[in-house]
C-alpha positions, 0 to 999 in steps of 0.5 A, a space after each residue: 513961702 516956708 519956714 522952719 519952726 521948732 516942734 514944741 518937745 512932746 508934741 502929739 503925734 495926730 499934730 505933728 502928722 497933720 503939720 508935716 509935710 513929705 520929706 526924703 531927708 529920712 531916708 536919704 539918711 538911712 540908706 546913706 548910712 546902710 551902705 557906708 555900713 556895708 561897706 565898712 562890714 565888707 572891707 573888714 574881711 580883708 583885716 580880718 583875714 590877716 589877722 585871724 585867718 584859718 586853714 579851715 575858715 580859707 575854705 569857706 565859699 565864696 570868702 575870696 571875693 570878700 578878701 579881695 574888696 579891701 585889698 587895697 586896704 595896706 598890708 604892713 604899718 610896720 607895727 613890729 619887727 617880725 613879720 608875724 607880730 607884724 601881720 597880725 598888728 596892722 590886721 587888728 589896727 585896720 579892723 579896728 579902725 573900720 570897726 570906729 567908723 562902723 560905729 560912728 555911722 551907727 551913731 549919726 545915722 541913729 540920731 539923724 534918722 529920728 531928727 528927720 523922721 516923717 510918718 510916710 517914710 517910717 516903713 521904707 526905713 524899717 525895710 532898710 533897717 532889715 536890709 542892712 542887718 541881713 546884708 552885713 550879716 551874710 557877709 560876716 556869716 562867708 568872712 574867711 577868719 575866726 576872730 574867735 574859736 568859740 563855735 568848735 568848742 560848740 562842735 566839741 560838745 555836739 560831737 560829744 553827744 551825738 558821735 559818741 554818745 557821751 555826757 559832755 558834763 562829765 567826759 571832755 572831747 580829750 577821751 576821743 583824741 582821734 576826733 577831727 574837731 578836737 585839734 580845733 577845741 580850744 576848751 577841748 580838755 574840759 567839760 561843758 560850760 554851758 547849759 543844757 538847752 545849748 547842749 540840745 543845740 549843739 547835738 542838733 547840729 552836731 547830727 547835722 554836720 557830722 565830722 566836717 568842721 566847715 559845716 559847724 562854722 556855717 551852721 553855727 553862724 547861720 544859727 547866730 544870724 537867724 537869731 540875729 533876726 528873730 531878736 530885730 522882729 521882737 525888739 519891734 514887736 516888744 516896743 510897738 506892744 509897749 506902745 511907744 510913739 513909731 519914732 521910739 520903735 524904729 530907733 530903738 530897732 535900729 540901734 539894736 540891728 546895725 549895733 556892729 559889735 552885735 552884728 560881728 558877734 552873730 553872724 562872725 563869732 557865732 557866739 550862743 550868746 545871741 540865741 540867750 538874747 532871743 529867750 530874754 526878748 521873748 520872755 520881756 514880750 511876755 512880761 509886757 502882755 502880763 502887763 496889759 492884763 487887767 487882773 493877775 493870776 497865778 498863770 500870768 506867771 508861766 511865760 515869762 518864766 519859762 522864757 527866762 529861765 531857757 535863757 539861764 539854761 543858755 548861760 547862767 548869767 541871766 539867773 538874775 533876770 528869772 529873779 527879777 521878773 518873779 519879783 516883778 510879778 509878785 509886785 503886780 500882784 501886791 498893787 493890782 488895787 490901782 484905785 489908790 484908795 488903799 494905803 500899801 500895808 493895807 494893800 499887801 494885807 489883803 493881796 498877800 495870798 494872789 501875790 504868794 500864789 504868782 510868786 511860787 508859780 514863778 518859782 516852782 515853774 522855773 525849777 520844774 523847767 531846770 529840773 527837765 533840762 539837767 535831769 537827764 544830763 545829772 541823773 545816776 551822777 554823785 552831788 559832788 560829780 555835779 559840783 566838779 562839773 560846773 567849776 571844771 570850765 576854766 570861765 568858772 575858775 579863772 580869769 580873762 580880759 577883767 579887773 582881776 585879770 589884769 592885776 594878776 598880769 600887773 603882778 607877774 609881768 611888771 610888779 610894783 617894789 615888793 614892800 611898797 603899798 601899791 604892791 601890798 593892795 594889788 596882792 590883797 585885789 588879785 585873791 579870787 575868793 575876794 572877786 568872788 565875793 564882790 560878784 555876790 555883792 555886786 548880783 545881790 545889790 543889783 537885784 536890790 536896787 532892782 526890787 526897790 524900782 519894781 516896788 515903787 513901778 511894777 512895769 516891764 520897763 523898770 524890770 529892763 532897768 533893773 536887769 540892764 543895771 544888774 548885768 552892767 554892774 556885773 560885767 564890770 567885776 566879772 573875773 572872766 569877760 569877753 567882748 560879746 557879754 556886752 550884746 545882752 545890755 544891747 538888747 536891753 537898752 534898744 527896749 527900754 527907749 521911752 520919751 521918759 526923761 529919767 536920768 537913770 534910764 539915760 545913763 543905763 542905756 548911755 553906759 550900755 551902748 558906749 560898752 558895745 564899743 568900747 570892749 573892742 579895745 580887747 582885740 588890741 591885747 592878743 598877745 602880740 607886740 606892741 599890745 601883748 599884755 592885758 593890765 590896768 591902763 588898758 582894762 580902764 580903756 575898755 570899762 573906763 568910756 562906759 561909766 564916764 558915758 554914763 555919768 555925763 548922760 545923767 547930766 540935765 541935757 535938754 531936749 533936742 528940737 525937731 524942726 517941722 515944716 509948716 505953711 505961715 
C-alpha cells in the first residue's frame, strides 16, 4: 500500500531520488501545457493579421495556412462604429485574450511541472521545453502581420551602409527617397539609434537581402529566433554552472522559453533586443566562472566585460550592467581573504592594489572595446556632430507609452480647470529636464543599492539582482517604453531562481515576470477607438500589477510542499 506524505522543504536531493518512485505526472503537465501553448501561438495569426496585416508581410510563405487555423476565431465584436476602428479592435481583443490564456498556461504549467517533478523525467521535459519554443517560434517567425515596424528601420540602416555606403549617425535613409524600404522606415527620417555592434548586424544582413523587404522580415526574425535559442541554452548552462538543484534549472529554462511576450518579441517582432539578451547571459556566464576561480586576477575581468559592454553597443541600457559587474569584480578582489580572520579596513588596506588593478582592467577594457566599435563610425566627425547624432532618435528626446507620456496626452486631450492644483502638478510632472532628472536618480540609485548588496555578497547572483532592480526601476520612469524593453528583466529573473528564500529576490523575480504580462495592455492603445489615448489610468494597468506583484511576493509566504511517494 501507498500514501502520499509531504517532503520535509529542502529535502536532499540523493533522498529524495532514493524515495521517489516513477511517475508521468510531470510530463503529462509539460506536454499538456506545450501544446495548449502552441495552439494558442497558432490561433493568434488570424487576430493578428486583422489587426496588423501588411502588404509586404501577405506575402510571406506559407502565412495563409496559419491565418486559416483561427478563422473560426469572430471577426466583428462590433468594438466601433466604422469598419476600420472596427477590425483593428476586435483583432486586438481576440489577440489579446489568446495572449492571457498563453500566459496562464505558462504560469500553471511552470508551477505544476516543478510540484511533480521526478529525476527520470527531467530530460524528457527539457527536450519539450525546446520543442515548444522552436515550434511556437516558427509559427510567429511565418505570422503574416508586423505588430511592429521596428525591423525596417533595421533595414533602413543596413541599406544606409551596404547600398550607399553611407554612415547612418549622421545621414537618414530620407537622402535616398528612391530606396524601397524607405516607404516602410517609420524612423526613416532620423538617424541611428542604436549602437554600433547592430549596425555591423544590420549591414550583414542588409549584403544578405539586398533591396527585397520580404527578405529583411524573415531574416530578421530568423535572427531574433536563432537568438531566442541561444539565450534558452545559456539560462541552462548559467544555472547548472551555478549549481542550482536540476529542479531550479529546468524551471528556470522554462520560464524564460515559453514566456510568450519573449517568444512574440523574437520570432514576431524581430525586435535586437533579444540579440542584446544574448551579450547580457553571456557576459553573467562568464561572471559565474570568475566566481569559481579560486584567486582573482586582473584577467578575471576581461569577459565579462567584454561581454557586457557588446550589450551596451547593442542598446545603451545596459551600461548599468558594465557598471555593476566592474563593481562586482572589484568587491571580489577586496574579499578574496575569505578566512574571516581579517576585519574589512584590514581587508581593503592590504588588497586595495589587486582589487584597483581588476577594477581598471574592467574599465579600460570596456572603453578600448567602445573606442573599436564607434571609431570608425565618429572618426573625421566634430564633438558636436557626435552630440546631435545621439539626441537626433526621437527615443532620445521624446516620449512614448510612459508616465510622461501620458501626463502630456493627460494635458492636451482632456486637462484639468486651468488654475486648479491637479493642473498646476501635471504642468510641473510633463517638464522633460524633470523626467530626465528622475532617470539619473533613478540609475544612480540603482547602481547604489546594487554596490551596497555586492559589498556585503560579491556574487553573480546578487550582481542579477541588482541589475534586475536597477533596470525595472528604470523601466518604470523611462520617457520612452515599449513592450519588449520588459524581455531584459525576463532573462534576468529566469537566472536568479535559487531555493533562497529572500524577500527581495522573490519580489524582483515577481515584479519582473508580472511586467512581461502586463505591458501587454499597450497594444489596447493604438490609437483606434474605443482605446485611442494613452493617459494615467491606463499607464497604472501596465506599470500598476508589476509593483503590487511585487510587494505582496515580499509577503512571509510559506513554503509549498512537494508530495513524494514512498512505500509504509
Amino acid at each position: 500500500m501507498k500514501k502520499f506524505v509531504e517532503a520535509p522543504p529542502s529535502p536532499p536531493e540523493p533522498a529524495e531520488q532514493k524515495r521517489e518512485r516513477p511517475s508521468f505526472a510531470a510530463p503529462l503537465v509539460a506536454l499538456s501545457g506545450m501544446l495548449a501553448l502552441i495552439l494558442c501561438v497558432l490561433f493568434m495569426a488570424a487576430p493578428m493579421t486583422r489587426l496588423a496585416g501588411t502588404p509586404v508581410s501577405a506575402l510571406i510563405p506559407d502565412g495563409s495556412i496559419l491565418v486559416h487555423a483561427g478563422s473560426w476565431l469572430p471577426r466583428n465584436l462590433h468594438i466601433a462604429s466604422d469598419a476600420y476602428s472596427n477590425r483593428i479592435g476586435t483583432g486586438n481583443v481576440e489577440f489579446l485574450l489568446l495572449m492571457a490564456i498563453a500566459f496562464g498556461v505558462y504560469g500553471v504549467c511552470a508551477l505544476l511541472t516543478q510540484l511533480f517533478l521526478r529525476r527520470s523525467t527531467r530530460r524528457g521535459i527539457l527536450a519539450l521545453i525546446w520543442l515548444g519554443a522552436i515550434v511556437a517560434g516558427l509559427i510567429f517567425l511565418l505570422t503574416p502581420a508586423l505588430l511592429s515596424h521596428d525591423l525596417f528601420v533595421y533595414a533602413g540602416y543596413g541599406r544606409l551602409m551596404d547600398a550607399y555606403h553611407a554612415n547612418p549617425y549622421f545621414v537618414p535613409l530620407s537622402a535616398y527617397r528612391h530606396d524601397p524600404i524607405y516607404p516602410l522606415d517609420d524612423w526613416g527620417t532620423y538617424t541611428a539609434a542604436y549602437g554600433p555592434l547592430w549596425m555591423v548586424v544590420c549591414s550583414i544582413v542588409s549584403f544578405i537581402a539586398g533591396a527585397h523587404p520580404l527578405r529583411y522580415i524573415l531574416l530578421f526574425r530568423l535572427l531574433g529566433l536563432l537568438a531566442h535559442l541561444v539565450n534558452i541554452q545559456l539560462v541552462f548552462l548559467i544555472l547548472r554552472k551555478m549549481e542550482r538543484s536540476p529542479r531550479t534549472v529546468i524551471l528556470g529554462t522554462m520560464l524564460y522559453a515559453w514566456n510568450p511576450l519573449v517568444l512574440l518579441e523574437s520570432s514576431q517582432g524581430a525586435h535586437n533586443d533579444i540579440f542584446m539578451i544574448t551579450f547580457i547571459l553571456l557576459g553573467i556566464f562568464f561572471l559565474v566562472q570568475v566566481e569559481k576561480e579560486t584567486a582573482m586576477r586582473w584577467r578575471s575581468a576581461l569577459l565579462p566585460t567584454v561581454a557586457l559592454t557588446l550589450a551596451a553597443l547593442v542598446k545603451y541600457t545596459t551600461i548599468p550592467l558594465v557598471a555593476l559587474a566592474i563593481i562586482m569584480l572589484v568587491f571580489r578582489a577586496l574579499r578574496a581573504d575569505t578566512s574571516g580572520s581579517h576585519k574589512a579596513r584590514e581587508m581593503i588596506a592590504r588588497l586595495w592594489k589587486p582589487a584597483l588593478l581588476v577594477g581598471l582592467t574592467g574599465c579600460i577594457t570596456s572603453g578600448i572595446v567602445i573606442l573599436a566599435f564607434y571609431g570608425p563610425f565618429f572618426f573625421g566627425h566634430s564633438f558636436r556632430a557626435i552630440v546631435d547624432s545621439f539626441t537626433n532618435p526621437p527615443s532620445s528626446r521624446g516620449s512614448h507609452k510612459s508616465i510622461l507620456d501620458a501626463i502630456v496626452l493627460q494635458l492636451t486631450h482632456s486637462p484639468p480647470p486651468p488654475h486648479s492644483g491637479l493642473h498646476a502638478l501635471l504642468s510641473r510632472l510633463s517638464s522633460p529636464k524633470l523626467w530626465d532628472l528622475i532617470n539619473i536618480i533613478t540609475l544612480a540609485g540603482g547602481i547604489i543599492i546594487g554596490a551596497i548588496w555586492l559589498w556585503r555578497k560579491p556574487t553573480t547572483r546578487t550582481f542579477v539582482l541588482a541589475s534586475l532592480l536597477t533596470l525595472g526601476a528604470f523601466l518604470l520612469v523611462a520617457p520612452w517604453f515599449l513592450p519588449w524593453y520588459a524581455t531584459w528583466l525576463v532573462a534576468l529573473a529566469a537566472v536568479s531562481l535559487t531555493v533562497s528564500r529572500s524577500p527581495v529576490a522573490r519580489g524582483l523575480v515577481a515584479f519582473a515576470l508580472t511586467f512581461s504580462a502586463s505591458v501587454f495592455i499597450l497594444y489596447l492603445y493604438n490609437g483606434n477607438p474605443p482605446y485611442n489615448i494613452w493617459n494615467p489610468l491606463s499607464c497604472l494597468y501596465a506599470f500598476g500589477p508589476p509593483v503590487v506583484a511585487f510587494f505582496i511576493a515580499l509577503l512571509p509566504w510559506p513554503r509549498i510542499a512537494r508530495p513524494v511517494v514512498v512505500d509504509t
